[in-house]
Jmol script that loads the backbone (N, CA, C; Angstrom):
load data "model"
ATOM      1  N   UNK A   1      29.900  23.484  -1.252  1.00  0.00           N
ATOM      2  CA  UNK A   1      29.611  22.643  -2.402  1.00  0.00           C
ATOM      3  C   UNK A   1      28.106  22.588  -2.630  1.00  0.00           C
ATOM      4  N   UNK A   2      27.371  22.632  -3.685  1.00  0.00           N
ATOM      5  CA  UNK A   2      26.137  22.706  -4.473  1.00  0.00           C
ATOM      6  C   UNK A   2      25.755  21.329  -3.755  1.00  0.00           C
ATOM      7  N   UNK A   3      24.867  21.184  -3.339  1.00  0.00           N
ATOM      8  CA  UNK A   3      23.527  20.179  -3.304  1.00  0.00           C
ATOM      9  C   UNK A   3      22.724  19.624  -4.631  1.00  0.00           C
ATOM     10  N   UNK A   4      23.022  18.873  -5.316  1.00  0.00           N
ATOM     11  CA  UNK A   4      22.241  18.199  -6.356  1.00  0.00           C
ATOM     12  C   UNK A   4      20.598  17.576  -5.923  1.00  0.00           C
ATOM     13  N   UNK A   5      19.678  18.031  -6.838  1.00  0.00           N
ATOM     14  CA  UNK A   5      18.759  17.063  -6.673  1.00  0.00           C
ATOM     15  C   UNK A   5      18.693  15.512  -6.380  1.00  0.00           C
ATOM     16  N   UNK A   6      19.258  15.724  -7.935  1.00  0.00           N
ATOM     17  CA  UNK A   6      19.377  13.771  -8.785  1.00  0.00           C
ATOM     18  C   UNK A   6      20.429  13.424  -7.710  1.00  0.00           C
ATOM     19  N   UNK A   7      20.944  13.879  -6.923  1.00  0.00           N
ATOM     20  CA  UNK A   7      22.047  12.756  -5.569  1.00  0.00           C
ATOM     21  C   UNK A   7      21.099  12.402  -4.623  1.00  0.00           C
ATOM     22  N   UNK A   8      19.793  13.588  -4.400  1.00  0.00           N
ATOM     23  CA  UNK A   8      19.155  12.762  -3.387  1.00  0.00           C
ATOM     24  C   UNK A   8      18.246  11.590  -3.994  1.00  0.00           C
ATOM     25  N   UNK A   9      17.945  11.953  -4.740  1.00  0.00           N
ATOM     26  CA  UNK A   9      16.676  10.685  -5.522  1.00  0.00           C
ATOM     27  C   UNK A   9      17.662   9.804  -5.863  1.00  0.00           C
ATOM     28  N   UNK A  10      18.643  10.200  -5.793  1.00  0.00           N
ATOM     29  CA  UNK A  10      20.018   8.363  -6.456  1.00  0.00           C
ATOM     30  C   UNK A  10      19.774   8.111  -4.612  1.00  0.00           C
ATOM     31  N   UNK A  11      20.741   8.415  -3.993  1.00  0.00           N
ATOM     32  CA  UNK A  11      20.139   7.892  -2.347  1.00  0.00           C
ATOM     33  C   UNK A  11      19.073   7.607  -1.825  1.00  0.00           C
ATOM     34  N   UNK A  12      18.261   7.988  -2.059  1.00  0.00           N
ATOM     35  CA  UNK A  12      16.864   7.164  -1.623  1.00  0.00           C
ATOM     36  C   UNK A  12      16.735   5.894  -2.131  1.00  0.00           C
ATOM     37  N   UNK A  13      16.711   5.570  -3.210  1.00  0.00           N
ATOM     38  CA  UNK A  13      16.764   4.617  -4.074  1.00  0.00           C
ATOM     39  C   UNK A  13      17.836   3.641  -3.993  1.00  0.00           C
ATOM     40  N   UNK A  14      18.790   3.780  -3.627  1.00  0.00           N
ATOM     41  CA  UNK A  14      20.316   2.917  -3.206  1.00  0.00           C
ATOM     42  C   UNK A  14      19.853   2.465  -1.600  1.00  0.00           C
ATOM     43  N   UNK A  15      19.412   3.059  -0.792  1.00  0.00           N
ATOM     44  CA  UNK A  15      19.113   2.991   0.352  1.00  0.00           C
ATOM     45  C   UNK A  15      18.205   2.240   0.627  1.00  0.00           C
ATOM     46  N   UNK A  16      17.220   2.562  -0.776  1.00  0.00           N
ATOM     47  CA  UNK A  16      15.425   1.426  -0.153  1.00  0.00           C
ATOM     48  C   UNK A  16      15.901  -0.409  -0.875  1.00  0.00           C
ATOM     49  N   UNK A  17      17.277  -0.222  -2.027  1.00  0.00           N
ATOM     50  CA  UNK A  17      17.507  -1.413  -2.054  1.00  0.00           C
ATOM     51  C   UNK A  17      18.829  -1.793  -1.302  1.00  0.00           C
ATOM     52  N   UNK A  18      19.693  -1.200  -0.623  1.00  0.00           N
ATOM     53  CA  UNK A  18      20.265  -1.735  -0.007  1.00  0.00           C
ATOM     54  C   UNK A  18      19.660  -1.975   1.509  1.00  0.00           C
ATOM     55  N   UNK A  19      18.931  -1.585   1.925  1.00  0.00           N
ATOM     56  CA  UNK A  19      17.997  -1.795   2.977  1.00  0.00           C
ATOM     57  C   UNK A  19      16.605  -2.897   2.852  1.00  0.00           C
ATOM     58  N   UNK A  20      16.508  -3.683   1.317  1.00  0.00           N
ATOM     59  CA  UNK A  20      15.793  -4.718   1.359  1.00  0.00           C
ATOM     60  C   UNK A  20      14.585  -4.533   1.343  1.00  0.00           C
ATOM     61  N   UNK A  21      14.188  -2.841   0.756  1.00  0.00           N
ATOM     62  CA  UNK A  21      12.552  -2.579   0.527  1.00  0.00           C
ATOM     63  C   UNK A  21      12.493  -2.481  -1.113  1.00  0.00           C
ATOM     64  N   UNK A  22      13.718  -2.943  -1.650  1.00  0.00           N
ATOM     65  CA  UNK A  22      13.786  -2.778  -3.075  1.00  0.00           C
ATOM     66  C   UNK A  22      14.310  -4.275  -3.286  1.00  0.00           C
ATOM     67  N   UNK A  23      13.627  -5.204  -4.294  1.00  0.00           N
ATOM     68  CA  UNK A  23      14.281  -6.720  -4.375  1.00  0.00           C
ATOM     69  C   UNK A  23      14.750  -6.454  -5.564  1.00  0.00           C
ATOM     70  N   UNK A  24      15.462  -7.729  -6.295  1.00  0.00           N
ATOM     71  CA  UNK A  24      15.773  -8.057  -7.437  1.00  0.00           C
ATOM     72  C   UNK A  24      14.249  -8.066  -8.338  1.00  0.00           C
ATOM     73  N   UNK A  25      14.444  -7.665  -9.232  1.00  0.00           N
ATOM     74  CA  UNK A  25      13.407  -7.632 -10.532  1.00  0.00           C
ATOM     75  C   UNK A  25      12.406  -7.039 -10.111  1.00  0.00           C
ATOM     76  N   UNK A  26      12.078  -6.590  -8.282  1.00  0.00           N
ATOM     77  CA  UNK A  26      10.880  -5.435  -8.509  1.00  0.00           C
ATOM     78  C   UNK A  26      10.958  -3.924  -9.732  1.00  0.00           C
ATOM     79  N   UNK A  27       9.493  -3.706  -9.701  1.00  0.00           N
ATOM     80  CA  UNK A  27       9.740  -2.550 -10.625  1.00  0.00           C
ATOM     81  C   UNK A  27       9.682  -1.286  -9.811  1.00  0.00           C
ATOM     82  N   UNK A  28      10.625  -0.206 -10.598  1.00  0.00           N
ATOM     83  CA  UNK A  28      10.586   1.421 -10.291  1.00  0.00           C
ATOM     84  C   UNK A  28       9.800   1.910 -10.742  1.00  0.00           C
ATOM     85  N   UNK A  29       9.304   2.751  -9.996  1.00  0.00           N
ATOM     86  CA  UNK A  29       8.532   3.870 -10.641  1.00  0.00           C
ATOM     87  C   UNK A  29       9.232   4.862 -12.012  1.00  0.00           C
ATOM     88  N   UNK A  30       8.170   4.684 -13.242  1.00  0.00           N
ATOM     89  CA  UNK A  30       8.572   5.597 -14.242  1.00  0.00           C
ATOM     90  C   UNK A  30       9.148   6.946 -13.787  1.00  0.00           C
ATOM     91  N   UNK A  31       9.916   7.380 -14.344  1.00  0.00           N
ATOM     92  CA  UNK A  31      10.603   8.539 -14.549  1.00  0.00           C
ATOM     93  C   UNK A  31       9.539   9.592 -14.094  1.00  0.00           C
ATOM     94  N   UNK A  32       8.538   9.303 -15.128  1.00  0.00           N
ATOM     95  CA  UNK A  32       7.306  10.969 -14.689  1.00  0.00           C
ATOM     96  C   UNK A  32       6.519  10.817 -12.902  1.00  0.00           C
ATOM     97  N   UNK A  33       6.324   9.098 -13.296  1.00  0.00           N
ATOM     98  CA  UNK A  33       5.437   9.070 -12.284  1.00  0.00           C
ATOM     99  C   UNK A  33       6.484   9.624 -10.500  1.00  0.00           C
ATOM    100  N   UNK A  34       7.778   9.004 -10.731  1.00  0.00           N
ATOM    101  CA  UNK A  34       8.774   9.615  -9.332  1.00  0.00           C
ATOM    102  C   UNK A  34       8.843  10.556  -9.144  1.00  0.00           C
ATOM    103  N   UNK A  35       9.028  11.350 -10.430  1.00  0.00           N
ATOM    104  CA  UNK A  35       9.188  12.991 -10.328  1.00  0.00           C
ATOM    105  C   UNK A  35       7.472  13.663  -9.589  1.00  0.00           C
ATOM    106  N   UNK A  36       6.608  13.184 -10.006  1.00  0.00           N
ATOM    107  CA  UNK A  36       5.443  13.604  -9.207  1.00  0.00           C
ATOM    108  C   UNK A  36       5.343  13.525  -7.940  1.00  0.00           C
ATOM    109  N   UNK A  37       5.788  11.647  -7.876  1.00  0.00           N
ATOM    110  CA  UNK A  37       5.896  12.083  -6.056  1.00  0.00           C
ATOM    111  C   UNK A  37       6.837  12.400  -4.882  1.00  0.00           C
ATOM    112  N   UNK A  38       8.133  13.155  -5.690  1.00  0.00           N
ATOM    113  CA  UNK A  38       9.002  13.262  -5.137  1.00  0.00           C
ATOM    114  C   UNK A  38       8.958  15.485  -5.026  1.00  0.00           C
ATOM    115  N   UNK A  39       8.130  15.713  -5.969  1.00  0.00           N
ATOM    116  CA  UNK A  39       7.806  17.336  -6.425  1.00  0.00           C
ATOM    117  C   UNK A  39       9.201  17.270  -7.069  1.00  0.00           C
ATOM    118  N   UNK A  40       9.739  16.561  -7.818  1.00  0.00           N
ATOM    119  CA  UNK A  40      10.970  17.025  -8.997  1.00  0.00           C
ATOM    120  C   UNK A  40      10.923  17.179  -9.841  1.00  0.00           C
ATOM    121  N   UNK A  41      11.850  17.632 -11.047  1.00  0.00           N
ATOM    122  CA  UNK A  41      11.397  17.716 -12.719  1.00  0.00           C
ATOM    123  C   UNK A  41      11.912  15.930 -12.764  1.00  0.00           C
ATOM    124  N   UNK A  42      11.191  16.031 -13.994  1.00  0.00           N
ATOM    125  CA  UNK A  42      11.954  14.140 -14.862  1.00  0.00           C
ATOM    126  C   UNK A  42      13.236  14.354 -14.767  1.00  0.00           C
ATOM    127  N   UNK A  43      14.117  15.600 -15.213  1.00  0.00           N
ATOM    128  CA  UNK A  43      15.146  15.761 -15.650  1.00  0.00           C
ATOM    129  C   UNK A  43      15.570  15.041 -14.504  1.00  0.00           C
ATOM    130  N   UNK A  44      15.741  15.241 -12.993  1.00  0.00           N
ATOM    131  CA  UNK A  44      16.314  15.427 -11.790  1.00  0.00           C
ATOM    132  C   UNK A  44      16.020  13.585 -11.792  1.00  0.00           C
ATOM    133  N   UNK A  45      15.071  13.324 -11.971  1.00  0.00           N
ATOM    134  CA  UNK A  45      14.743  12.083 -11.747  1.00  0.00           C
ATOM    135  C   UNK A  45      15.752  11.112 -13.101  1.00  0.00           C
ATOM    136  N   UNK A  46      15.594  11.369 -14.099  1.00  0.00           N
ATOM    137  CA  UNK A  46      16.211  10.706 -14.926  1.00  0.00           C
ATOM    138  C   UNK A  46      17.436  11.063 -15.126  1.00  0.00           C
ATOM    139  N   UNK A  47      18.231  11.953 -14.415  1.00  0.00           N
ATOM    140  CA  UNK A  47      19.822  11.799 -13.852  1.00  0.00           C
ATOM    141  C   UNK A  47      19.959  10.946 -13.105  1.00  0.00           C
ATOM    142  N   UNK A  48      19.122  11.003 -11.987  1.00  0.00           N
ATOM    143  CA  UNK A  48      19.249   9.608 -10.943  1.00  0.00           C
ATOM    144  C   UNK A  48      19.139   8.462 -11.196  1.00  0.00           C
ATOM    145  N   UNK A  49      18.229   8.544 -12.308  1.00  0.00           N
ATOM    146  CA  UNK A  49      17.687   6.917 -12.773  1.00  0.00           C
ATOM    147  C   UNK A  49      19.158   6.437 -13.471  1.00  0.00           C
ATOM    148  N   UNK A  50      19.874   7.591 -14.719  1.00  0.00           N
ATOM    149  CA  UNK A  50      20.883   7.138 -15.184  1.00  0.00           C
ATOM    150  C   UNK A  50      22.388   6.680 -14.385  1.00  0.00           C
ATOM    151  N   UNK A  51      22.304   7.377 -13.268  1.00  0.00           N
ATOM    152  CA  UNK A  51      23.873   7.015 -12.558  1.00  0.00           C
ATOM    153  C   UNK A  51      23.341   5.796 -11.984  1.00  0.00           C
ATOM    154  N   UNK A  52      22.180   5.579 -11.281  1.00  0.00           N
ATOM    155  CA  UNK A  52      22.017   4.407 -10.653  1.00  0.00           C
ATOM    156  C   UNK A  52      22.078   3.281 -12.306  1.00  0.00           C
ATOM    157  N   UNK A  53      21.611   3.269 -12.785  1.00  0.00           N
ATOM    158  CA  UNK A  53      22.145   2.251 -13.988  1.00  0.00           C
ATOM    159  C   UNK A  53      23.470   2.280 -14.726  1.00  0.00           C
ATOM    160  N   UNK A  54      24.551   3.280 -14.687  1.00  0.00           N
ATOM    161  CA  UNK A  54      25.670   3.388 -15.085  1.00  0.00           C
ATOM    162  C   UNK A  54      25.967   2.328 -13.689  1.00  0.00           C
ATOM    163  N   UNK A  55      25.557   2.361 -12.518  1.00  0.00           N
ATOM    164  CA  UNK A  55      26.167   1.651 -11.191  1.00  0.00           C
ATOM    165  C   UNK A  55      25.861   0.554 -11.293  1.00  0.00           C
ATOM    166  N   UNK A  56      24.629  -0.067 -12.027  1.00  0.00           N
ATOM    167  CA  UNK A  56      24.773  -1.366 -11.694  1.00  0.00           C
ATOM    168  C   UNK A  56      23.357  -1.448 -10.463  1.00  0.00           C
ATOM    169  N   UNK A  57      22.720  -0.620 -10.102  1.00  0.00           N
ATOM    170  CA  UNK A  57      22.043  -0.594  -8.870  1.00  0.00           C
ATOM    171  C   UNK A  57      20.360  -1.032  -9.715  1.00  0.00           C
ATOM    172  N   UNK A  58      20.170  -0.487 -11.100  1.00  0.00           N
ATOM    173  CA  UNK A  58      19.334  -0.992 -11.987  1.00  0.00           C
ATOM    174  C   UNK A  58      19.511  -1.145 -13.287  1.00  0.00           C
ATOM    175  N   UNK A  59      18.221  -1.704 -14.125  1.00  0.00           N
ATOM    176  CA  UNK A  59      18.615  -1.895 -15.399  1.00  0.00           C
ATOM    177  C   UNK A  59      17.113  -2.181 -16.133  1.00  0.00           C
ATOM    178  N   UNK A  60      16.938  -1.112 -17.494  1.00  0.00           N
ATOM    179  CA  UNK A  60      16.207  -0.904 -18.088  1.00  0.00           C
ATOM    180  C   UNK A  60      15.404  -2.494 -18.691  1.00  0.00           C
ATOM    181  N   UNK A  61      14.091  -2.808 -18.565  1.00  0.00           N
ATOM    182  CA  UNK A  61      13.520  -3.801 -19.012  1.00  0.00           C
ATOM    183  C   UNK A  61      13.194  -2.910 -20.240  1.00  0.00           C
ATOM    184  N   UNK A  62      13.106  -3.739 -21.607  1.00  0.00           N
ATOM    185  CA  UNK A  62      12.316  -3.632 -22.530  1.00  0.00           C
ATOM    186  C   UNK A  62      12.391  -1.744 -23.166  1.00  0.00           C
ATOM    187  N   UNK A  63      13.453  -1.476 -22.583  1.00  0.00           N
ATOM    188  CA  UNK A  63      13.041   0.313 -22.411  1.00  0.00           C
ATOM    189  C   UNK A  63      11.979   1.164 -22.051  1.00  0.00           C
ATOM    190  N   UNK A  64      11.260   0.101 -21.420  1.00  0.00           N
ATOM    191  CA  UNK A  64       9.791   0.702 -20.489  1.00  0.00           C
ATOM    192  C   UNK A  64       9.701   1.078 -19.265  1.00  0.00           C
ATOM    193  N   UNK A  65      10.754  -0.286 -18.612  1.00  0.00           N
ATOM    194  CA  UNK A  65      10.566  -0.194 -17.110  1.00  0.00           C
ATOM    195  C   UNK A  65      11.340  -0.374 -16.189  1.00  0.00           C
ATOM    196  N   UNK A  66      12.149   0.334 -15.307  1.00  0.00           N
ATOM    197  CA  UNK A  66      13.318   0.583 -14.654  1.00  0.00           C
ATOM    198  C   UNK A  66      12.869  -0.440 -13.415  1.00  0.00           C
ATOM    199  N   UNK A  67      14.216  -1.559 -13.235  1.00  0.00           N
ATOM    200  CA  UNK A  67      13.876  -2.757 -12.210  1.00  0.00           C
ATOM    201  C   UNK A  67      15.286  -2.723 -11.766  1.00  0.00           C
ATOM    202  N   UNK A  68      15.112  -3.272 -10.521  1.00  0.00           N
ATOM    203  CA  UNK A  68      16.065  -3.406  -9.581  1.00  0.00           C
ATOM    204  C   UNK A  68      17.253  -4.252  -9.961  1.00  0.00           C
ATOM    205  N   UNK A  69      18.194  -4.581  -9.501  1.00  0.00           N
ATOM    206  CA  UNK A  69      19.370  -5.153  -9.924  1.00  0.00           C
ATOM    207  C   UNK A  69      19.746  -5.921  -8.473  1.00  0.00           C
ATOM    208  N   UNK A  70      19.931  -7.102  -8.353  1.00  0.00           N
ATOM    209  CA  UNK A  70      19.996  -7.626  -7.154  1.00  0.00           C
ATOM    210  C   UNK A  70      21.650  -8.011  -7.275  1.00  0.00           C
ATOM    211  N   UNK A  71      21.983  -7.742  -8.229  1.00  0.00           N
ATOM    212  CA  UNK A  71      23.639  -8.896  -8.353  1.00  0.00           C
ATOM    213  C   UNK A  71      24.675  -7.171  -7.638  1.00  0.00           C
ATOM    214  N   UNK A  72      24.325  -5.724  -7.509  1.00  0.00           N
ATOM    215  CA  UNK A  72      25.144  -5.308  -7.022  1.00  0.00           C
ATOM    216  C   UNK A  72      24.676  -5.241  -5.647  1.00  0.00           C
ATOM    217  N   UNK A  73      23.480  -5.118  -5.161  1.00  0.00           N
ATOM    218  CA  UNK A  73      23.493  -5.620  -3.548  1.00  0.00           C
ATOM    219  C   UNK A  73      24.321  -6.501  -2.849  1.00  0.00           C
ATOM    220  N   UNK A  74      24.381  -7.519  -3.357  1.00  0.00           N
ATOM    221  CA  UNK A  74      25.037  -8.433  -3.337  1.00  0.00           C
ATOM    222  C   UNK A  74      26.835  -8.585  -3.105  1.00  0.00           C
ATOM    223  N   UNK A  75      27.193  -7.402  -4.098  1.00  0.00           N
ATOM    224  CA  UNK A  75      28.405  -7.145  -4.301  1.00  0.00           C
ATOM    225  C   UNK A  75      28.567  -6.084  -2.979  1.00  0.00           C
ATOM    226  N   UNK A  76      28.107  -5.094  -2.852  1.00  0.00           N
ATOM    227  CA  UNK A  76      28.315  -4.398  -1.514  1.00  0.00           C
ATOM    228  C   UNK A  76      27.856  -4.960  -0.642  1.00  0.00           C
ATOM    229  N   UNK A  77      27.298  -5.932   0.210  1.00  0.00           N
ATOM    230  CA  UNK A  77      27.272  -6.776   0.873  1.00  0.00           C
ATOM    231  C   UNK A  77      29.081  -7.572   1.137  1.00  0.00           C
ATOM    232  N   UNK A  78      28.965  -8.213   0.152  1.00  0.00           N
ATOM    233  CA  UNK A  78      30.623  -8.931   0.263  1.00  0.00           C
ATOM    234  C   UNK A  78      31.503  -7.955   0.900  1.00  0.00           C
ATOM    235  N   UNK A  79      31.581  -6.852  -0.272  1.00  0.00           N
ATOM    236  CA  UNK A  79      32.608  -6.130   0.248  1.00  0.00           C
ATOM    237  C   UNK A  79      32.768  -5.361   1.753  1.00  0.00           C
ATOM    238  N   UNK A  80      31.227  -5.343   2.504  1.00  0.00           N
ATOM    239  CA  UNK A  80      31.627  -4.623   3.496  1.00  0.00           C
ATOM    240  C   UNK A  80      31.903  -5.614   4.770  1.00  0.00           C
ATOM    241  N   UNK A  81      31.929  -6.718   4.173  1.00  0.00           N
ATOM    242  CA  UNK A  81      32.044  -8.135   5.385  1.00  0.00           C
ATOM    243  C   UNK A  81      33.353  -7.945   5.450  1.00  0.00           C
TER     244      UNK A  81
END
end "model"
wireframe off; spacefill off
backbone 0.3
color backbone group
């Protein structure tokens, strides 16, 4: 099976907030600026950015600025008790 980029940059990112280095309403790094420090295209980055917001894991401020979502931490928390 193919290895996706945008799955690892969605896991990193699920990981730094389910691990509590990502809070509610902190901000993400823009689309260009991740892709720089990750060596990815935007594209790769803004697949990731989109499934993690189809999930619930973030959610677009203002259409500027990609912030954390604390209410599904929360929810996988419950569920794995």
């Amino acid at each position: 099976m193919k290895d996706y980029k945008y799955l690892e940059v969605y896991q990193t990112i699920v990981d730094d907030i389910e691990n509590g280095y990502l809070k509610y309403n902190d901000k993400i790094p823009s689309i260009r600026k991740m892709a720089k420090q990750l060596d990815v295209s935007r594209t790769t980055v803004e697949s990731a950015y989109l499934q993690l917001l189809v999930e619930g894991y973030i959610y677009a401020k203002e259409d500027i600025m990609w912030m954390c979502n604390l209410v599904i931490k929360l929810k996988i928390k419950r569920i794995q008790k």
